[in-house]
C-alpha positions in Angstrom: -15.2 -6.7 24.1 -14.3 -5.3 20.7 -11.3 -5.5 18.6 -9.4 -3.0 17.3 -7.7 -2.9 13.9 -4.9 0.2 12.7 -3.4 0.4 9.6 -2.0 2.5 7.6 1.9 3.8 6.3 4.9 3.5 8.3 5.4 6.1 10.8 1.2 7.5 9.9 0.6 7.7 13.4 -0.7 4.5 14.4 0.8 4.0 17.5 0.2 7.5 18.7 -3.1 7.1 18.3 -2.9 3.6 19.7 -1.9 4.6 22.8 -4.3 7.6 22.7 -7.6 5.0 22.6 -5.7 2.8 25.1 -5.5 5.5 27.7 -8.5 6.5 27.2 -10.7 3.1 27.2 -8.7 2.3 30.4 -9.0 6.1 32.6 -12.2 6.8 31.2 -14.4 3.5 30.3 -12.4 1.4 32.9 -11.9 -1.3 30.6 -8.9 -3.6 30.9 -7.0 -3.6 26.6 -4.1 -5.2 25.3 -2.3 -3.7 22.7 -0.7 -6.2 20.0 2.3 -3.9 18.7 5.9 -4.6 16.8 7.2 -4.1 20.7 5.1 -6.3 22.7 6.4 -8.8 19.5 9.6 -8.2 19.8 9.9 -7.1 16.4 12.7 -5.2 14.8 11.2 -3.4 12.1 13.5 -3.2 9.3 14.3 -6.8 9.8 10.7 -8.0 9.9 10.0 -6.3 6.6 13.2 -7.2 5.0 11.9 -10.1 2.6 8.4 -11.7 1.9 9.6 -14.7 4.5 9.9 -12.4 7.4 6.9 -10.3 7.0 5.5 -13.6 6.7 6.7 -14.7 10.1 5.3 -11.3 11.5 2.0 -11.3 10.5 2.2 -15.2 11.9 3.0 -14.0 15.2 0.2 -10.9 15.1 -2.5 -13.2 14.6 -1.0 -15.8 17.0 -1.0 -13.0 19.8 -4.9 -12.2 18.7 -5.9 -15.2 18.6 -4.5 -15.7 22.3 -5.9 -12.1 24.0 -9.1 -12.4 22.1 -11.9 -12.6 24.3 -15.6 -11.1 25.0 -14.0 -9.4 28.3 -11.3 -7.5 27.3 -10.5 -4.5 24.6 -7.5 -5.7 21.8 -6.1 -3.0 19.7 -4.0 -4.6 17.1 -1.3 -1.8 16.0 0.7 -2.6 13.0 0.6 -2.0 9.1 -1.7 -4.7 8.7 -1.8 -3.2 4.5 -2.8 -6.5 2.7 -6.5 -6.6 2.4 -6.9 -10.6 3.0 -5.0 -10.1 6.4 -7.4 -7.4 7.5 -9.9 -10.4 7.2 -8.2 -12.9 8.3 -8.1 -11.1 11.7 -11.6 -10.3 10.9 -12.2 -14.0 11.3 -10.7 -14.4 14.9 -12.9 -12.0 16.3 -15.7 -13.4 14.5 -14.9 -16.9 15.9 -15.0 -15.3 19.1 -18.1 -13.2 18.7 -16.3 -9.9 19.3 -16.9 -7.2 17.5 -14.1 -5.5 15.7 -13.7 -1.6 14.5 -11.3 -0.5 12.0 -9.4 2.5 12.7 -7.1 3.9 8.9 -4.3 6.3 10.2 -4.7 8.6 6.5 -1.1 10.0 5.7 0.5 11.4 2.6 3.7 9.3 1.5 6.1 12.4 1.9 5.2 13.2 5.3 5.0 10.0 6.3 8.5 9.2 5.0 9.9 12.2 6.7 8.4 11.5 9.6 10.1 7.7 9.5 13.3 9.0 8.6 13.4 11.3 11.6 12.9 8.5 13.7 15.5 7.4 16.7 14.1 4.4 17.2 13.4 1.3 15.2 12.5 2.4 12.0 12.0 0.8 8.1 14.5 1.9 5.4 13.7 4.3 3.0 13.7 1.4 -0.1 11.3 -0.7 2.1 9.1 2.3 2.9 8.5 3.0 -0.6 7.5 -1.0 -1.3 4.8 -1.2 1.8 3.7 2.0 0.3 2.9 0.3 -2.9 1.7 -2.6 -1.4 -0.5 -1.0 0.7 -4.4 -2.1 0.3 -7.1 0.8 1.8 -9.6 -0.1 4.2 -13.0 0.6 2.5 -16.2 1.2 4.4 -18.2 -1.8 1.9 -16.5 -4.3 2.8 -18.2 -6.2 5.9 -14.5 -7.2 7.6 -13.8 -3.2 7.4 -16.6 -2.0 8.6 -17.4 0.1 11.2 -14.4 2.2 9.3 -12.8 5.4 11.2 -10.3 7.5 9.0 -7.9 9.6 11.0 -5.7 12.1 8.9 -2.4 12.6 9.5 -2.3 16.2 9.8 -5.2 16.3 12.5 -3.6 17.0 15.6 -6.6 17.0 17.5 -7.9 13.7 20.0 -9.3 10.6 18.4 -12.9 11.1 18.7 -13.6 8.7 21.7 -17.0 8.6 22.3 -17.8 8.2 18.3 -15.6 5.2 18.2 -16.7 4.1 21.7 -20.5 4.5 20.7 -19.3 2.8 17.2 -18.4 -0.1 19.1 -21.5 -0.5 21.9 -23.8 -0.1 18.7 -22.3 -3.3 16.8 -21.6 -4.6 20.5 -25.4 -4.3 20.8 -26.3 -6.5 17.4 -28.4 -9.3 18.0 -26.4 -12.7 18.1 -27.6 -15.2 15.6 -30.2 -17.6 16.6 -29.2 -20.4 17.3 -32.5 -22.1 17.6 -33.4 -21.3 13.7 -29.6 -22.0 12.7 -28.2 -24.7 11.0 -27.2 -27.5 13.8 -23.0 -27.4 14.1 -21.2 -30.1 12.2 -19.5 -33.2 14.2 -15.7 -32.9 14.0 -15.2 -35.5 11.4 -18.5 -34.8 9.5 -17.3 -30.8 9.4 -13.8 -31.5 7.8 -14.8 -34.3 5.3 -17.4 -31.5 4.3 -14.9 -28.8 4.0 -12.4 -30.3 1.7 -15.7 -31.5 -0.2 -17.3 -28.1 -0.6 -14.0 -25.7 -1.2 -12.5 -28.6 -3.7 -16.0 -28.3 -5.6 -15.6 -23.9 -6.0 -12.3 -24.8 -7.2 -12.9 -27.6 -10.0 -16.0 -24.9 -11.2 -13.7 -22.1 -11.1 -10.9 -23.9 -12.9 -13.3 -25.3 -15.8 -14.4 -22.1 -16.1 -11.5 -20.0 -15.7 -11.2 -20.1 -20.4 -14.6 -18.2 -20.2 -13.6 -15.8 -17.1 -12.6 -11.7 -17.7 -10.8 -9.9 -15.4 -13.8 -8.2 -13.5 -16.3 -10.6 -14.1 -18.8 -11.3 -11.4 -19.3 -15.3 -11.3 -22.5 -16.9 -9.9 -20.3 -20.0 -8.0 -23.1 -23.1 -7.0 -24.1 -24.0 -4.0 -23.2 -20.3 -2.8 -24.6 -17.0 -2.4 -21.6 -15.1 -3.0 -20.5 -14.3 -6.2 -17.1 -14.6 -7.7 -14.8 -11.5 -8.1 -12.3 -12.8 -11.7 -9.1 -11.3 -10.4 -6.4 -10.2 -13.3 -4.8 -13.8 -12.9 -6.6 -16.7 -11.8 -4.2 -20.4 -12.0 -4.2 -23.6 -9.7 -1.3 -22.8 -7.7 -3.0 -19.8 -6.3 -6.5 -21.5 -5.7 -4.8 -24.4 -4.4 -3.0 -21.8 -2.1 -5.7 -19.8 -0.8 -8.2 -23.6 -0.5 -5.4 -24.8 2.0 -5.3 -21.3 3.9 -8.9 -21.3 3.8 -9.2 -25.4 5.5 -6.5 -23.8 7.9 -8.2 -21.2 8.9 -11.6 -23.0 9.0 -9.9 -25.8 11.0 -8.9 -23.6 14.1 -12.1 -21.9 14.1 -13.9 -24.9 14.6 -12.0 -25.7 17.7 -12.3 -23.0 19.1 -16.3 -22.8 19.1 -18.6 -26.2 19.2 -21.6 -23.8 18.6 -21.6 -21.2 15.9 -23.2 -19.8 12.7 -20.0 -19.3 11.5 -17.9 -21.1 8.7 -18.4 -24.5 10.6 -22.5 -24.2 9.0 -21.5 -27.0 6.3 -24.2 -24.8 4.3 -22.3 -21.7 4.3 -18.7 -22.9 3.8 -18.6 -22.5 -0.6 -20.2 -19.0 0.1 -17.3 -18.3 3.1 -14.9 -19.8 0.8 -15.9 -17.2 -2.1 -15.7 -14.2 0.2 -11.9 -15.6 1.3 -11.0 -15.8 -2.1 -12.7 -12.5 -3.2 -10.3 -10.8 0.0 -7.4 -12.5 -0.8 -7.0 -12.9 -4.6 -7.6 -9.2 -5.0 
């Protein structure tokens, strides 16, 4: 069963609209959902957006609660901010792992409103200061790229339902998509063999990119060997931050390739610099 992803400002109508899809997938389609929120976390907002080490900690416990409820049975909707682009696709990943597809759902709001509309608040609510900064920080969904995709944009000031059997068909269509084969596809990697190859193949994008990075612009688009995608030159490109995103890369690479022995996936020693690109592209942006 599918995943899906909100995002958009505080108080933009996420959970609303949340609830709206939940009620509706479980009266109408009969399907059994979960719903990832701040509440079923036990998160107090203004304290898990405080300071870069607690919105850490929150997103850590999002995609630990996805990564448990994900499953080809049931429906997850994963309501939260989820406004940095590389998060979107790190979630993206999960359900991938799981071969689940996943739908994207932006709640469209105009600061102002959306700022009145979390001051008025009684509950649990961000301050105005941190408001304005997940405002700033905030990274739109776009319809091109692949972990965003199928996209639905819901305005703020449309009252009206969620269009249910759009997003319903949305998700039987990609639900529908052929699996790889696996009788064409490159053979899954033993244990041992797959992580010896996976420090071997990211460490190799990252020498290129580094003994490269004196002939890089901002903007450039960088044929990387060994993989079919192409490298994005972000505005600042140093070893600390490829060292960064290579070990949050292995991580994530790592649990994916417990959790399937069988896949297509980022455990096909063929495709890991081209995965490894595209994580970099998401996250360096």
């Amino acid at each position: 069963m599918p995943v899906v992803l909100l995002c958009g400002y505080p108080s933009s109508g996420k959970t609303t609209r949340a609830l709206e899809l939940k009620k509706y997938l479980e009266e109408t389609k009969r399907r059994r959902v979960h719903l990832i929120n701040d509440e079923s976390l036990q998160l107090v907002r203004s304290e898990a957006y405080a300071n870069p080490t607690n919105e850490k900690m929150a997103r850590g416990a999002l995609k630990a609660a996805l990564e448990r409820l994900c499953s080809r049975e049931d429906v997850v909707i994963v309501d939260s901010l989820n406004y940095i682009k590389g998060f979107r696709y790190e979630l993206f990943c999960i359900s991938r792992a799981m071969r689940t597809p996943q739908c994207t759902i932006y709640c469209a709001a105009p600061a102002a409103e959306a700022l009145a509309a979390n001051m008025a608040r009684s509950d649990d609510h961000v301050t105005e200061s941190q408001f304005h900064e997940l405002v700033q920080r905030f990274e739109t969904p776009e319809e091109r790229n692949r972990w965003e995709s199928p996209l639905v944009t819901v305005q703020f000031t449309d009252r009206s339902e969620l269009p249910f059997e759009h997003i319903v068909q949305i998700l039987d269509d990609v639900a529908r998509l052929p699996l790889p084969n696996l009788g064409t596809s490159n053979p899954p990697v033993a244990p041992a063999d797959f992580l010896h190859e996976l420090d071997t193949k990211t460490q190799e994008v990252v020498t290129f990119l580094l003994g490269n990075a004196a002939s890089f612009v901002p903007g450039d688009s960088v044929a990387v060997p060994n993989s079919s995608e192409r490298f994005i030159v972000p505005a600042t490109l140093t070893q600390a931050a490829l060292r960064k995103h290579k070990r949050q890369f292995v991580t994530l690479a790592q649990a994916h390739a417990q959790v399937h022995s069988r896949t297509t996936g980022v455990q096909s020693v063929d495709s890991l610099s081209s995965q490894f690109v595209r994580h970099l592209n998401a996250s360096m942006r």
